[in-house]
N, C-alpha and C positions, 0 to 999 in steps of 0.2 A: 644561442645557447646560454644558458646563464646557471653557473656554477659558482656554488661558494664554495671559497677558498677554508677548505678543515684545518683547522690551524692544532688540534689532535692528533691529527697525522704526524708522523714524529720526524717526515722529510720538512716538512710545511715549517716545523716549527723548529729545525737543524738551521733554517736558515734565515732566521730573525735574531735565534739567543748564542747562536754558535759563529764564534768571528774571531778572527784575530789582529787586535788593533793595538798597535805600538804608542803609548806612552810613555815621554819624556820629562825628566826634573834634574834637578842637581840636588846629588847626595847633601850639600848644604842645607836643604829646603828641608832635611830631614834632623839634623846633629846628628852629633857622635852617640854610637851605641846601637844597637838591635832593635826591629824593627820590621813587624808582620805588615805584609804589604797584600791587596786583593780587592778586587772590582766588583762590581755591582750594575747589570744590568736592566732596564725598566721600559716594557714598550708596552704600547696600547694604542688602542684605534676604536671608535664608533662604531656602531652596523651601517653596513653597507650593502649596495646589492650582490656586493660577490665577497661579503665578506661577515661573518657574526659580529658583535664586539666580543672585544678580547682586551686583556691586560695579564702581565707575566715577568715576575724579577726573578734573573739569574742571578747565581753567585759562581765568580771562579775562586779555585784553591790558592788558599795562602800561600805567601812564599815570606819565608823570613830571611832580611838580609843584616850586611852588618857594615855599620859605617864607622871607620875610624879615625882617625888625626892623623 
């Protein structure tokens, strides 16, 4: 059987752009003072036999933090 992967389907694509991955820095890497912080996802792939081409950037929400001395 040969199925291509719907990457429209919004399970399909729950679990390419939807993740939760811990990155680490030191507040030094940033100075002193405020400071919006947020990621940028980017995936993509060829046609294949079980698969269309596809490419898709997410964005997660801000988060402003605050670094002081």
């Amino acid at each position: 059987m040969n199925q291509l992967f719907q990457i429209a389907n919004p399970k399909h694509k729950q679990l390419f752009l939807d993740f939760d991955e811990k990155i680490q820095f030191n507040a030094s890497e940033l100075g002193v003072g405020k400071h919006k912080i947020g990621a940028e996802v980017y995936v993509s792939w060829y046609k294949h036999d079980y698969a269309d081409q596809f490419d898709e950037t997410a964005h997660s929400k801000e988060i402003e933090i605050e670094v002081t001395k």
